[in-house]
C-alpha positions in Angstrom: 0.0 0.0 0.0 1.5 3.3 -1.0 0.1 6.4 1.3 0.2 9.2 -1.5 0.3 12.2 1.6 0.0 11.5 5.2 -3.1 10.9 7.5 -3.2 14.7 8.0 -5.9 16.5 10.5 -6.4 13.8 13.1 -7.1 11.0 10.0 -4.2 8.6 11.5 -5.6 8.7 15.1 -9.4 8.2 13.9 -8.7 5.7 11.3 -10.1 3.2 13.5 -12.4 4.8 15.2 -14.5 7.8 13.5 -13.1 7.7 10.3 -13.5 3.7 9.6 -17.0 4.1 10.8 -17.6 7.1 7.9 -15.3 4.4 5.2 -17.7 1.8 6.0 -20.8 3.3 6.5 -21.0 3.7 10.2 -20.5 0.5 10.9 -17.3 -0.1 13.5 -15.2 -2.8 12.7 -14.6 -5.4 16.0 -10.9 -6.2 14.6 -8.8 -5.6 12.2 -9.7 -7.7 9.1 -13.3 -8.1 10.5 -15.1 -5.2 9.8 -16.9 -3.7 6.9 -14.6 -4.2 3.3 -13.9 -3.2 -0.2 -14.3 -5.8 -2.8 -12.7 -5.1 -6.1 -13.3 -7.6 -9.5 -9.4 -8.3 -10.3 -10.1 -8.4 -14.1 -6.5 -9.8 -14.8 -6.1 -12.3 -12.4 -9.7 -14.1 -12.0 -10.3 -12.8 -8.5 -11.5 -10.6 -6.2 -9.6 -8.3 -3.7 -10.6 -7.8 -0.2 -10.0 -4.6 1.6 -10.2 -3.7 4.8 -11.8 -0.3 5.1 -10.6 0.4 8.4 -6.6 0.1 7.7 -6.8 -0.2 3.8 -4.7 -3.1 4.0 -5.5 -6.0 1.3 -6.8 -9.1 3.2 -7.0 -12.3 0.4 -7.7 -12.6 -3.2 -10.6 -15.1 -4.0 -10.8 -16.8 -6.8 -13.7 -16.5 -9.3 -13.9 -17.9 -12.7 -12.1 -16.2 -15.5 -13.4 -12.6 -16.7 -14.5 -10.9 -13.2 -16.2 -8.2 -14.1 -19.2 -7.2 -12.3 -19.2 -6.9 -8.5 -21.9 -5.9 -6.2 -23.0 -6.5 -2.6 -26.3 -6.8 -1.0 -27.2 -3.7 0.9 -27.3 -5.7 4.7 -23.4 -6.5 3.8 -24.3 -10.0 3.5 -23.4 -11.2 -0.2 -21.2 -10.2 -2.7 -22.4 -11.3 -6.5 -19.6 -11.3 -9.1 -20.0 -11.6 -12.7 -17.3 -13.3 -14.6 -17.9 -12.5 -18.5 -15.8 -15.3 -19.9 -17.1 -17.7 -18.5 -21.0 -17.2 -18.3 -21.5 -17.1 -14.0 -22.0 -15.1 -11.7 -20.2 -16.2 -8.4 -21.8 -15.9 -5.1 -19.3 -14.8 -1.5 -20.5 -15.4 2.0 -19.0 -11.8 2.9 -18.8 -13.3 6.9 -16.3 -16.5 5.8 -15.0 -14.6 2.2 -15.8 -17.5 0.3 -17.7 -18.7 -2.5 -21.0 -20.7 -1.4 -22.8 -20.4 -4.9 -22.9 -20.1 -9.0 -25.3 -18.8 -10.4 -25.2 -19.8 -14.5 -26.7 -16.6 -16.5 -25.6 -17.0 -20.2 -23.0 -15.7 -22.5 -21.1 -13.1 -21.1 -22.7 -11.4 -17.9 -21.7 -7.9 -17.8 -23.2 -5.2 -15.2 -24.7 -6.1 -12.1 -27.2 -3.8 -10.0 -29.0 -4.4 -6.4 -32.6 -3.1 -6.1 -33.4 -0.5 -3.2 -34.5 -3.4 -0.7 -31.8 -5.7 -1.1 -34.2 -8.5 -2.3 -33.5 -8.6 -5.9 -29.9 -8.1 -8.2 -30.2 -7.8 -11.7 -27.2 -9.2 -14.3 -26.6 -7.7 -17.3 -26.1 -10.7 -20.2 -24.7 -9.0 -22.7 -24.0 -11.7 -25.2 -27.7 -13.1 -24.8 -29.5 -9.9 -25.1 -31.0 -10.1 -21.9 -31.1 -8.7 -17.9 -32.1 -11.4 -15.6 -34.0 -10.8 -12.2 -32.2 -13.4 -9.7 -33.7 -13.6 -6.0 -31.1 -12.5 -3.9 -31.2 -15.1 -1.2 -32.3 -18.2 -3.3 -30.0 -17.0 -6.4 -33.5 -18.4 -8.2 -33.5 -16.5 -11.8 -37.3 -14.8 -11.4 -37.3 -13.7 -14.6 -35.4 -12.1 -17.8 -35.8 -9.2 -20.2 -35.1 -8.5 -23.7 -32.6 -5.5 -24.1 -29.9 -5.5 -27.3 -26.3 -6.5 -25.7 -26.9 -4.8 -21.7 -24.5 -3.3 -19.7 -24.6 -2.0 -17.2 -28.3 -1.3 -15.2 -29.8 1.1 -12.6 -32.7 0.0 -11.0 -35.2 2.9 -9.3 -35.3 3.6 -5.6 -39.1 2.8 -5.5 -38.5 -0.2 -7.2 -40.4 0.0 -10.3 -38.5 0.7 -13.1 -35.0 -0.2 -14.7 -32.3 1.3 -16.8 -30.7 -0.5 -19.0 -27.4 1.0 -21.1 -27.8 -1.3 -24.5 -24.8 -1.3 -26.8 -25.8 -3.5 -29.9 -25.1 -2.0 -33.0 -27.6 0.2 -34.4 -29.8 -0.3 -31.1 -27.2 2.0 -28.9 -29.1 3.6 -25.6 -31.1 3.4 -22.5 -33.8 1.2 -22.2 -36.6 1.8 -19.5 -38.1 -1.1 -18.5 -41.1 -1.6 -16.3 -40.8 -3.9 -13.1 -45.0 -4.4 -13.0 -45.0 -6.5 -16.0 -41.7 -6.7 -17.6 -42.5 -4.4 -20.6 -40.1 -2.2 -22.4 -41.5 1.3 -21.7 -39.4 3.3 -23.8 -36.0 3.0 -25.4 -33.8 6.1 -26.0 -31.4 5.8 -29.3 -28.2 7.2 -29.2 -25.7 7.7 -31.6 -22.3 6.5 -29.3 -22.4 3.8 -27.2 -23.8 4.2 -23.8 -20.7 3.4 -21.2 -22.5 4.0 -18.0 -26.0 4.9 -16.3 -26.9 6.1 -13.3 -29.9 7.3 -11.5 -29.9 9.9 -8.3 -30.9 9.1 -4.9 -34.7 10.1 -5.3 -35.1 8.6 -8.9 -35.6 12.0 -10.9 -32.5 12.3 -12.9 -30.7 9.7 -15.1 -26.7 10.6 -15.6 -24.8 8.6 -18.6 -21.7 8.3 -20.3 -20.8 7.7 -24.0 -18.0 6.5 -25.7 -16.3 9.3 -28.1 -18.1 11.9 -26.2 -16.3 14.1 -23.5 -19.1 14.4 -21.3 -21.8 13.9 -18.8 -25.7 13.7 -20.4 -28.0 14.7 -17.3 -31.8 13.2 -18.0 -35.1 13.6 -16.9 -35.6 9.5 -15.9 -39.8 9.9 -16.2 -39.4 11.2 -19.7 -35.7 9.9 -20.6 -35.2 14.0 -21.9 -32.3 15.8 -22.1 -31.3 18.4 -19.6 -27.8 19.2 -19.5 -24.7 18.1 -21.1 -21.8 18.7 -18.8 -17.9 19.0 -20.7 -15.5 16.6 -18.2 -12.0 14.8 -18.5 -11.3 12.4 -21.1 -13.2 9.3 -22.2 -15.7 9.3 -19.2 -16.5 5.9 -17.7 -18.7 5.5 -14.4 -20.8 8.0 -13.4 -22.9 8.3 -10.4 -24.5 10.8 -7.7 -23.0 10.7 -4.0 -25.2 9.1 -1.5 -26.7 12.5 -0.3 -27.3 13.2 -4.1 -25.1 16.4 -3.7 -22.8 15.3 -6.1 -22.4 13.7 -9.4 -18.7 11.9 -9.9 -17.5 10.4 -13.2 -13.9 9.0 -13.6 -12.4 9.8 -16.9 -10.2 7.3 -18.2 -7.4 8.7 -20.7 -7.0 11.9 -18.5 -6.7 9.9 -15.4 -9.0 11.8 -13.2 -12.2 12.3 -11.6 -14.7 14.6 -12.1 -16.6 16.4 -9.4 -19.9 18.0 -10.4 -22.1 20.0 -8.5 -25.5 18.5 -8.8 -27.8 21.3 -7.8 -26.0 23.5 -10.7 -24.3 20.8 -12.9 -21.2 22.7 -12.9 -17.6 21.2 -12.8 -16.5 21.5 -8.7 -13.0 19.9 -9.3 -10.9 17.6 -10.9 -8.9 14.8 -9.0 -5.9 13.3 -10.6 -6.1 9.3 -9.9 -4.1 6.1 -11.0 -4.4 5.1 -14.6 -7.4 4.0 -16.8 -10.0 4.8 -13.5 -12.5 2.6 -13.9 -15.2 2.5 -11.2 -16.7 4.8 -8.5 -17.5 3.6 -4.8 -18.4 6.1 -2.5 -18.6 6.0 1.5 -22.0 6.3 2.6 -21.3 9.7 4.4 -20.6 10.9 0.7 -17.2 12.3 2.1 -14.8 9.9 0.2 -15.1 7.6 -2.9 -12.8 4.5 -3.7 -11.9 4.4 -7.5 -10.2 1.2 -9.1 -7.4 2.3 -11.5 -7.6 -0.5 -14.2 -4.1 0.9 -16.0 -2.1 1.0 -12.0 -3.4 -2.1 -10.4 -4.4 0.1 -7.8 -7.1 1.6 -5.4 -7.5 5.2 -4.9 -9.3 6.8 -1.8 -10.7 10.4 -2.6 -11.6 12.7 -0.2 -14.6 14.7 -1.7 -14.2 17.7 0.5 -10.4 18.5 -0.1 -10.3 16.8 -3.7 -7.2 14.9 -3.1 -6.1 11.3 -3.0 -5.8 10.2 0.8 -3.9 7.0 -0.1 -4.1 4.2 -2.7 -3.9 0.4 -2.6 -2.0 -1.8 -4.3 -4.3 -4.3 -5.8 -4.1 -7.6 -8.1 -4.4 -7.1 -12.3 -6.5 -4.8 -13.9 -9.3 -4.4 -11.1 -12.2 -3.0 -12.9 -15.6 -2.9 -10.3 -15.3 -2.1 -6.9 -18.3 -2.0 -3.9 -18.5 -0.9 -0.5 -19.6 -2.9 2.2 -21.9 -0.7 4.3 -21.8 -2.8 7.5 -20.7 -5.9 9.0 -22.3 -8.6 7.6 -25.5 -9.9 8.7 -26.9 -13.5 8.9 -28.9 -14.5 6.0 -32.4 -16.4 5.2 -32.1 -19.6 2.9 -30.1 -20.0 0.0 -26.1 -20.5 -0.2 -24.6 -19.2 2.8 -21.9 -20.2 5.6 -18.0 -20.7 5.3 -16.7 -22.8 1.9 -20.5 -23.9 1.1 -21.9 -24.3 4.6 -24.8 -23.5 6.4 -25.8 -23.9 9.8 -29.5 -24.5 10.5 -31.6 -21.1 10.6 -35.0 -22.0 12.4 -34.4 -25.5 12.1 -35.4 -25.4 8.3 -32.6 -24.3 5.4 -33.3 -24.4 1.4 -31.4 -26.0 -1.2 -32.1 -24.6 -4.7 -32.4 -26.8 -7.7 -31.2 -24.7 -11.3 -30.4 -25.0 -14.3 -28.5 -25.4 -17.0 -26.6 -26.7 -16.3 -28.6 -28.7 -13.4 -27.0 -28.6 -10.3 -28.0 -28.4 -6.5 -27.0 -24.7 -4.6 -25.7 -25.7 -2.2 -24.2 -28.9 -3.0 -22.2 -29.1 0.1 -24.4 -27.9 3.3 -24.2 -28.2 7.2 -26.9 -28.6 9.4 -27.6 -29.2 13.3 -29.6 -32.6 13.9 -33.4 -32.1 13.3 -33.1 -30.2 10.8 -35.2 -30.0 8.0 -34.0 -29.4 4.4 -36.2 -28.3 1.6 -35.6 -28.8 -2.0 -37.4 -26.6 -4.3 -37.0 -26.8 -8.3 -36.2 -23.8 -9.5 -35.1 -24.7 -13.1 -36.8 -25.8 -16.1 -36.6 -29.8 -16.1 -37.9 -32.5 -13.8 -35.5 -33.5 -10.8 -34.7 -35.8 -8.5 -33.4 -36.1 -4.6 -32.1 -38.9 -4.0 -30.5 -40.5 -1.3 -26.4 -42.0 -2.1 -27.9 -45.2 0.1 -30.8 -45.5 -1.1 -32.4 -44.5 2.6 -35.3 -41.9 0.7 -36.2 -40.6 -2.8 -38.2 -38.0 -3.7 -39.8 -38.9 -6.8 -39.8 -36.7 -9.7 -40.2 -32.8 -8.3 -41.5 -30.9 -11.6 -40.7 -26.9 -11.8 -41.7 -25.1 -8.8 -42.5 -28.1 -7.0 -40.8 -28.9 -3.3 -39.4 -31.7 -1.5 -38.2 -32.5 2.3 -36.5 -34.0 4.4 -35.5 -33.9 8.2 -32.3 -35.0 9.4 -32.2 -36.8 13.1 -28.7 -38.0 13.2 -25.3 -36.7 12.9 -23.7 -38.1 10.0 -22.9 -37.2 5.8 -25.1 -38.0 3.2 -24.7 -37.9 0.1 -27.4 -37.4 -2.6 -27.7 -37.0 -6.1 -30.4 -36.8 -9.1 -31.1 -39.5 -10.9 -31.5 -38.3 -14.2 -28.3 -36.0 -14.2 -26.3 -37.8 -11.9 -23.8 -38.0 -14.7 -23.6 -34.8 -15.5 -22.6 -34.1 -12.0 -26.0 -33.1 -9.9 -24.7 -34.5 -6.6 -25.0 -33.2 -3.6 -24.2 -33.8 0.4 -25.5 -32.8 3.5 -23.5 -33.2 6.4 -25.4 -33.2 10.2 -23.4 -32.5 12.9 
C-alpha cells in the first residue's frame, strides 16, 4: 500500500475509530480484518480483492472464474455477487467467511450487475444473450429475464419500479426503461455512441450517462428519458454516479486519469482529482465524504476525499481491477439459499433451502451443514424435472417438476450424500453433512 500524503488532521488517530465508521458506513469494525470491506473484480487475475476499510490493508484474493467483471453486494453487507464474462457465471461470496458458497449460470457473457433498493432482488446484465435477468437475492433463483440488445450495465429505481438498461448492440445503442409491474419495455432512447455507463440519483428524478467518443456527462429527466444538460469533463468518461446525499455527481475519466466532481444542484464542474491510470469504477462511502476508485491501467485503489479533492492514499491491488463495492456494514446472517464458510450452512429455524437450477442442473448448495433435526427443503427452481435422491438409497423424492418442493429432516449426525437420478452423470450431486 502506498500512502500518496499523510493521514493529516487527526485521519491517522481516527482511522479506526470515526473515520473507519464514515469508510464503512457507520459501521465499527470489532478487529482488524473483521469489519466492513472493499471488494474489487481483479479483471486480470480471476479474483476478487478484499480490503479492509478500516486500515486499507489488502486481506485475500478469491478466486472466481475467469473474466471478473461485475461486483456488487447486498445492501445488509451480507453477499457479494460477481460476474465473470468469460465464462457465463455469476459467483456468489459469503461476505462473513470470504468464500464462495454459490454459481449462479446466467448466459454468454454477464456484464453489469445492480442491487434493487430493498436488497431482495440483483439484476445481471447478459450482454452476449440480449438479456437482464431478475435473480432472487437469497435463493439465487433466476425470477425472470428481459429482452434488451447487448446490456450493460443497469440502474434500477429507488421505489422499485422501473430499470435502466445502457444497451450497446449495433444500431440499437441507448437506455432502455423497463417496467418492473410487467416486464414491458417502456421506452427505449437511441443514441448515436455507445452508452458506457448509467446512473440514477438518490430520489429517482434524474438519469446521468456516459458515451463512448463523447467528452461528457448527459443529465436526463428519468420519467421522460429527456435531455437536460450536457456537462464538458476529463477524457473518455466511464462510471458516473451521484454521492449518496445526491449532492454530487462523480465520473472517472479514463485517458485523463482523473475524476470529475460536479455539483448536482447546478451541474457545474466543482473539481478535478488526478487518480491512478485508466480509473474505472466509483465507490463512494455512505457519508458521501470519500469515494474508492479502481485504476484499471495501475493495479491500484485510490481513496478520494470529496471535500479536499485529493487522493488520501491508494492500494496496491491484483491485475487490472475493474468494479469495486463498499460494504456498508458488518455482515449480517442470512435467510435460505447458499450461505456459511466454503458452502456451509448452519440451520436457521431449524429449516434451510437447497435450490435446484439450471442449465446446467446442479444443486446450490451442494455441500451444506446442518444441526440434527433439521429439515431441508428442495425446491425446483429450473426448467426440467429432478430428483433427490438419497447415495444409500435410505429416501427418494420422486420426480419434483418446476416449482415443485421436496423435504427431508435429518435426526442424526452423520454425511449423506445425494444425487439426481436423471443427471447424476452430469454431476448433480450433492451432500448434506449433520453434525
Amino acid at each position: 500500500m502506498e500512502i500518496r500524503k499523510g493521514w493529516r488532521r487527526g485521519f491517522n488517530a481516527a482511522v479506526s475509530l470515526g473515520v473507519a465508521a464514515a469508510l464503512a458506513g457507520g459501521a465499527l469494525p470489532a478487529a482488524a480484518g473483521t469489519g466492513p470491506r472493499v471488494y474489487v473484480a481483479e479483471f486480470g487475475q480471476n479474483s476478487v480483492g478484499v480490503i479492509d476499510a478500516a486500515t486499507g490493508s489488502v486481506l485475500r484474493h478469491i478466486a472466481v472464474p475467469p473474466g471478473a467483471h461485475g461486483v456488487v453486494i447486498l445492501s445488509d453487507g451480507s453477499r457479494v455477487f460477481v460476474s465473470s464474462d468469460a465464462s457465463s457465471v455469476i459467483s456468489v461470496i459469503d461476505a462473513r467467511s470470504d468464500a464462495v458458497v454459490g454459481s449462479i449460470p446466467t448466459g454468454r457473457q454477464p456484464h453489469g450487475l445492480a442491487v434493487s433498493a430493498d436488497g431482495k432482488r440483483v439484476y445481471a446484465s447478459v450482454f452476449g444473450d440480449d438479456q437482464v435477468l431478475e435473480i432472487d437475492a437469497r435463493t439465487l433463483a433466476v425470477l425472470r429475464t428481459f429482452e434488451v440488445p447487448a446490456p450493460h450495465n443497469i440502474a434500477p429505481s429507488p421505489e422499485g419500479e422501473t430499470l435502466f438498461v445502457a444497451a450497446q448492440k449495433p444500431q440499437k445503442t441507448g437506455i432502455a426503461k423497463i417496467s418492473l409491474r410487467d416486464g414491458s419495455m417502456q421506452a427505449f432512447l437511441q443514441m448515436e455512441t455507445v452508452p458506457r455507463s448509467i446512473n440514477l440519483s438518490p430520489d429517482g428524478a434524474t438519469l446521468v450517462a456516459t458515451q463512448f467518443d463523447r467528452n461528457e456527462v448527459q443529465v436526463y429527466a428519468a420519467r421522460t428519458l429527456s435531455l437536460l444538460r450536457r456537462v464538458p469533463v476529463g477524457g473518455a468518461p466511464h462510471h458516473v454516479l451521484f454521492t449518496p446525499d445526491g449532492k454530487r455527481i462523480l465520473v472517472v475519466d479514463q485517458t485523463t486519469n482523473d475524476m470529475t466532481v460536479i455539483d448536482a444542484s447546478t451541474y457545474t464542474v466543482a473539481k478535478t482529482v488526478s487518480v491512478g491510470k485508466k480509473p474505472h469504477w466509483i465507490a463512494p462511502t455512505a457519508d458521501s465524504r470519500y469515494a474508492y476508485v479502481s485504476d484499471e491501467g495501475s493495479n491500484q485503489v485510490s481513496l478520494v476525499d470529496l471535500e479536499d479533492g485529493d487522493v488520501e492514499r491508494t492500494i496496491a491491488v491484483g491485475g487490472a481491477p475493474r468494479k469495486i463495492a463498499l460494504q456498508a456494514a458488518t455482515s449480517a446472517s442470512t435467510e435460505g439459499g447458499a450461505t456459511g464458510e466454503a458452502g456451509d450452512q448452519a440451520a436457521a429455524g431449524k429449516k434451510v433451502t437447497v435450490n435446484i437450477q439450471g442449465p446446467p442442473p446442479r444443486f446450490v448448495p451442494d455441500a451444506l451443514t446442518i444441526d440434527a433435526g433439521t429439515t431441508v427443503e428442495w425446491v425446483n427452481n429450473g426448467r426440467g424435472v429432478h430428483t433427490v435422491t438419497d447415495g444409500d438409497g435410505a429416501w427418494d423424492s420422486g420426480s419434483i417438476s418446476p416449482g415443485e418442493k421436496f423435504t427431508h429432516m435429518f435426526s442424526r449426525p452423520g454425511t449423506y450424500p445425494y444425487y439426481c437420478i436423471p443427471h447424476r452423470a452430469m454431476g448433480m450431486t450433492g451432500t448434506i453433512i449433520v453434525r
